[in-house]
N, C-alpha and C positions, 0 to 999 in steps of 0.2 A: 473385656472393657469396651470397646469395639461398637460391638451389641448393644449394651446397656446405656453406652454413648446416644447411637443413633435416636434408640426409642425415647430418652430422654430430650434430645435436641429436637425428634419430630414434634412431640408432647408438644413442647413451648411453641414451636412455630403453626402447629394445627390451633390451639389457644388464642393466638394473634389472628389465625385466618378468618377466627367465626365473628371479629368483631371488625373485618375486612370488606368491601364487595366484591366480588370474585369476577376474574375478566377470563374470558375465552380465550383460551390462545390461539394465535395464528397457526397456522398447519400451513404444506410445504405449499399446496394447491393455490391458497389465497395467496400466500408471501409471493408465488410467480405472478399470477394474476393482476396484484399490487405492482410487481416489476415491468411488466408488461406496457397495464397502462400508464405507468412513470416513463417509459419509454415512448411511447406513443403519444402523450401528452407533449411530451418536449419535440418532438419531432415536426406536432403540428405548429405549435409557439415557431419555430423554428424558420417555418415556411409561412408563416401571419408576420413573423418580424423581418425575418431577414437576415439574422444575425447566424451565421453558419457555424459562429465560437461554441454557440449552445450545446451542439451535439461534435464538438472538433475532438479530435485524437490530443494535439496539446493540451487542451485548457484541462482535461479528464487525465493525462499523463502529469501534470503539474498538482491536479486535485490528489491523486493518488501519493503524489509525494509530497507534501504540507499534510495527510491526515496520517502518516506514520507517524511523526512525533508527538503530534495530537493526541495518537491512538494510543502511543506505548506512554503517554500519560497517565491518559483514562485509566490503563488496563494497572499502572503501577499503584493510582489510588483505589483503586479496588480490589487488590489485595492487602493494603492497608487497613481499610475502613472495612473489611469480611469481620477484619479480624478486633475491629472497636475501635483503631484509631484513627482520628481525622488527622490527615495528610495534607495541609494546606501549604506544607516547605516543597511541594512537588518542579515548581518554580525555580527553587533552588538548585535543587538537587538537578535538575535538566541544564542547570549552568554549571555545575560542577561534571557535568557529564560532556558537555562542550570546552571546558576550557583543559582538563586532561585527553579530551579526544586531540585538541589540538596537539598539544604539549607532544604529546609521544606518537601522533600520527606522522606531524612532518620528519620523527626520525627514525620511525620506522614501518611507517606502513599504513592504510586504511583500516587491516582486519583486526592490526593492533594499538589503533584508535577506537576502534570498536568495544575491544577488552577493557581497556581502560577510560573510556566513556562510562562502561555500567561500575566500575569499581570505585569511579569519582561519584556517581551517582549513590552506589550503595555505601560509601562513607557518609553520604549527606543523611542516608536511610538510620544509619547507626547512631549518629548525633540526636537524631528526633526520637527513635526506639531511649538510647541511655534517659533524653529530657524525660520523655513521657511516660516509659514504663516503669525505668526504674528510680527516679525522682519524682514522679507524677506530677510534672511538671504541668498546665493547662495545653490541651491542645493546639488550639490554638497561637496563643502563646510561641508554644515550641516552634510552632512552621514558619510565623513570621519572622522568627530569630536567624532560624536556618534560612531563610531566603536574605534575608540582609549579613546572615555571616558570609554566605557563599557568593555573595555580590562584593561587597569588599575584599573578602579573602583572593579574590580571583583578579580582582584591580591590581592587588599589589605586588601577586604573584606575576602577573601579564608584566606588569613594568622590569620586577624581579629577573624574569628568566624572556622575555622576549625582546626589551628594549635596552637591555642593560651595553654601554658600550664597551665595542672590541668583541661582545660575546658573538657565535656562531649565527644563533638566531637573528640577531639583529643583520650580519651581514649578509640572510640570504631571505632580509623582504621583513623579519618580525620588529615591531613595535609594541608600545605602550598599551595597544587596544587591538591588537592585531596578531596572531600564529603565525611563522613561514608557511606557507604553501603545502596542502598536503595532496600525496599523488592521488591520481583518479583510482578510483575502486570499478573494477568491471561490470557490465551489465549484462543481464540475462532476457533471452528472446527467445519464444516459442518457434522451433523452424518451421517454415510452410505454414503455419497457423497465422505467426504476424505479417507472413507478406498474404495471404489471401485477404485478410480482414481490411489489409492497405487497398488491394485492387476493390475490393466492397463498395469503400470508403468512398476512393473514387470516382465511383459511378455515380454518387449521388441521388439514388433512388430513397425517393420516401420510406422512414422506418427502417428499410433495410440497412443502408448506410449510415443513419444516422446509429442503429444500433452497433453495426461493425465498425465505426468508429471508439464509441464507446468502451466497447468491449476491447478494442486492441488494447487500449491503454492498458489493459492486465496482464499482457501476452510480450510485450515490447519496450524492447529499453529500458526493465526492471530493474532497479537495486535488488541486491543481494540481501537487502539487509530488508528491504519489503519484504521479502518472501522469509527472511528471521522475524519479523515481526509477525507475520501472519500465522507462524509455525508457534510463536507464544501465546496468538489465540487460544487456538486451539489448544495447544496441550495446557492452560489457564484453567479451561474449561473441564480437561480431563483431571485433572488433580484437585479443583477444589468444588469438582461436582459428583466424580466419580473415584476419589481415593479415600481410605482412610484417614491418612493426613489432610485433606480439604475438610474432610468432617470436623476433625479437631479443631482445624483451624476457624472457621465458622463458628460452631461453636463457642468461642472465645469471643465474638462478636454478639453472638445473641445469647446467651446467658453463663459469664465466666463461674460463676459461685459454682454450676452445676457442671462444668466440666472440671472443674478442679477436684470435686470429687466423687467424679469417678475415675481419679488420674490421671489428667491431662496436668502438666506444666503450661501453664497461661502465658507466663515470662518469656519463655522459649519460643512458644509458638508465636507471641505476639512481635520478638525478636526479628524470627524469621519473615514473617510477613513483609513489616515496615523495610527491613535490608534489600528482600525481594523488590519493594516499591520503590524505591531509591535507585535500585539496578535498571529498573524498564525504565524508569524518567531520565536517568541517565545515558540509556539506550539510545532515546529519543533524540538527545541534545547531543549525543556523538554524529547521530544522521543529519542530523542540520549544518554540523562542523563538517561531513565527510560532504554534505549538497554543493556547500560553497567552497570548498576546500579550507577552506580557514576557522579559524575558531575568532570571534570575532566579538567586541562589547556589547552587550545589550541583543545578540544572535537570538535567544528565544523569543521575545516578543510576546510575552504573556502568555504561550502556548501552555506551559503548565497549569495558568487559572482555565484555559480555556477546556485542557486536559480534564479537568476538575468539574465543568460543565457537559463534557461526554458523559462522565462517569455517572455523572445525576439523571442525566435525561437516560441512562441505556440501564437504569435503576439498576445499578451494582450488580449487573450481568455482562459477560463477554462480549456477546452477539450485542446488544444494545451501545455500549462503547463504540464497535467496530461503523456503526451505523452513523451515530453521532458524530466519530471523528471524520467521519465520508465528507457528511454536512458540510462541518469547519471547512472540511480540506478543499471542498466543490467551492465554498466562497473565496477560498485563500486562491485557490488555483485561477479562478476567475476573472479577479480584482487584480490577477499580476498577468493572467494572459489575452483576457476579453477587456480588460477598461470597461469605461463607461457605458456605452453601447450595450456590452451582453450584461450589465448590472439592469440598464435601463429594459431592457426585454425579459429580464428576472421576475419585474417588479409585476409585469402581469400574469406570472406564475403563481407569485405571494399571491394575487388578488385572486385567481383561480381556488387556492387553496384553500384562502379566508373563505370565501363564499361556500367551497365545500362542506368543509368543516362546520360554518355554521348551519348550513342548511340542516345538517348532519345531527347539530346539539337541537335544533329545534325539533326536530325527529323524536330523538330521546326525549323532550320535553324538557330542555333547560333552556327557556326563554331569553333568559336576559345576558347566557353566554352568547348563543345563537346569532339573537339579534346583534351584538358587539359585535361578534366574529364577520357576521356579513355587512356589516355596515362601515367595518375598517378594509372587506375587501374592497366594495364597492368604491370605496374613495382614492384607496390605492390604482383602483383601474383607472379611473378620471385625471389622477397624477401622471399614468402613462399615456394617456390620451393627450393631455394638455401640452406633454414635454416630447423633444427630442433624443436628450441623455441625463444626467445626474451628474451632481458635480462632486469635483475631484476629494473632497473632503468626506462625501458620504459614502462613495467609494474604497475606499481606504479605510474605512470604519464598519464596513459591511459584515467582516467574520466576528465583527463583536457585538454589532445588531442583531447579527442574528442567534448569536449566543445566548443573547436576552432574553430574545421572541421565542427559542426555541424551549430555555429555560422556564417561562410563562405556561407553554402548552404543557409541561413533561410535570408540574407539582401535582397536578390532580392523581395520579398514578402511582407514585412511590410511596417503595418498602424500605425505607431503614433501617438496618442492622440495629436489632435494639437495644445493644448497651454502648452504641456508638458515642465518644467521646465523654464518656463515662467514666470516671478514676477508677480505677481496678485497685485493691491489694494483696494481697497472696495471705488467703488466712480469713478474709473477711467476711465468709458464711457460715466461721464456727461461730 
């Protein structure tokens, strides 16, 4: 069945390609090459501005930890939407994954905050699986339901079991909008890797430094649960690129009639997905509960839409999420460790790029992107030329400007899962 899956499922998707344009892919040579001069670019910015945040160990240890939630977003609506359904309750579900991290971290633990982080998350999953698969409820629909049941449910629960008087909770710090205090969870350090990368650092030399900066961030004062995040990449990757069960599961996403029969359960597999996604977004929302030690009101911040904008720009691939949520997390990390200043020395990055990029379209022969592209860098440079820094409001707004901007370059490029948010019924191709 296996077999006859595969060659059926390629069928369809060689079908979709020939009415597609087909893009080169990156190979490892360019992607370093690409890394390289991202590096060396910011290096130079670095020493034209002045601003040492650009390339600092902080502001890149801070980015790394704002795009794990971000990430374990992305990565949880992309195994929802492999499998046909739009996930837009991810939102929720990341508040349900904070507000049980709290609940049972402060009384027992971070790792088992952790546990029940994903199990609050993937009841949010099951809620949206019962609407949509087995009611066919609209997708949409369902996600905003569950973002607003899980925003209430969680109000009254907080006031229920954190603020209630005489209770435990309350007596050691929990209120109405607020968890007690949950212990610190350990961190992990490369030995002799991150203190060389610190002496690097130190020196200050062009490029060199600025990259051993950089790079320490991945090496030092890790979360544990970074490095579980990063371990769900990849095995994401191995299961629903290189398993049987990925095939099914995809499949279900790009043409259910045909995998039903050749035997696949649609229900199940779509089941499983959606519960899956609920569990990482939950994942996500325990890490923000275990950052601050608290589980906290209003704690995600939109990070599940934003999740949701990884997921589009990294076109419902692993590797493209993980990049996107980098994005988010460089602007997030920025805005809370560089302020104005390293936003203000950004902005001639943006203008660097613009101009790239369009140079680039008029290359290709798209004129009239081209021309937009460099004409918005151009004016972006004259904005940094004219100012000193930016103010505190557009700052603060930066990881969802850029969520825009980033969202604008990434539509020309995507593959949609083709029977995404599509009503399925079981039976429906006899």
């Amino acid at each position: 069945m296996s077999t006859n899956l595969s060659a059926k499922f390629s069928e369809s998707l060689t079908e979709r390609g020939r009415n597609q344009k087909r893009h080169r892919k990156l190979t490892w040579p360019w992607i370093l090459l690409l890394v390289a001069g991202g590096l060396l670019l910011l290096s130079a910015l670095r020493v034209v501005t002045g601003v040492d945040s650009l390339t600092s160990f902080g502001v890149y240890s801070t980015a790394l930890s704002w795009a794990v939630p971000i990430g374990l977003a992305g990565l949880g609506g992309l195994w929802s939407e492999r499998a046909g359904v739009i996930n837009i309750g991810l939102e929720g579900m990341m508040v349900m994954g904070t507000f049980t991290a709290g609940w049972i971290g402060w009384q027992h633990g971070p790792w088992a905050a952790v546990v029940a982080g994903m199990l609050g998350g993937a009841l949010g999953g099951l809620i949206h699986a019962l609407a949509t698969v087995t009611f066919g409820v609209d997708h949409i629909v369902s996600g905003v339901a569950v973002n607003i049941l899980a925003l209430g449910l969680t109000q009254f629960l907080a006031k229920l079991w954190f603020a209630a008087p005489g209770s435990e909770a309350a007596a050691v710090g929990g209120n109405d909008r607020q968890s007690p205090k949950i212990e610190d969870m350990s961190q992990f350090s490369v030995p002799w890797l991150a203190d060389g990368l610190r002496s690097l650092e130190e020196q200050n030399w062009f490029f060199v430094s600025d990259t051993a900066g950089i790079a320490r961030a991945a090496v030092d004062g890790v979360s544990w649960v970074t490095l579980l995040a990063a371990g769900l990449f990849v095995l994401t990757f191995f299961v629903l690129w290189r398993s049987s069960f990925g095939l099914r599961l995809r499949s279900c996403g790009e043409n259910p009639v045909a995998a039903e029969s050749l035997g696949v359960n649609v229900y199940t597999y779509k089941y499983a997905a959606i519960t899956m996604s609920g569990a990482l977004a939950g994942l996500g929302g325990a890490f923000l509960a275990l950052y601050v030690h608290y589980y906290q009101e209003g704690q995600t911040g939109g990070r599940g839409y934003i999740g949701l904008a990884t997921m589009i720009f990294g076109n419902w691939r692993p590797g493209g999420v993980a990049m996107g949520a980098g994005i988010f997390g460089f602007m997030d990390g920025t805005q809370l460790r560089g302020g104005g200043p390293t936003i203000h020395a950004l902005l001639l990055v943006f203008a660097v790029l613009l101009v790239g990029y369009g140079l680039w379209k008029l290359y290709k022969g798209s004129r009239n992107a081209g021309l937009v592209a460099v004409t918005f860098g151009v004016a972006v440079a004259l904005w940094y030329a004219v100012t000193d820094t930016v103010p505190r409001e557009l700052v603060e707004a930066s990881p969802y400007l850029t969520t825009l901007l980033v969202l604008c370059l990434a539509t020309q490029r995507l593959r949609v899962p083709k029977t995404i948010g599509k009503p399925y019924r079981k039976g429906q191709g006899t």
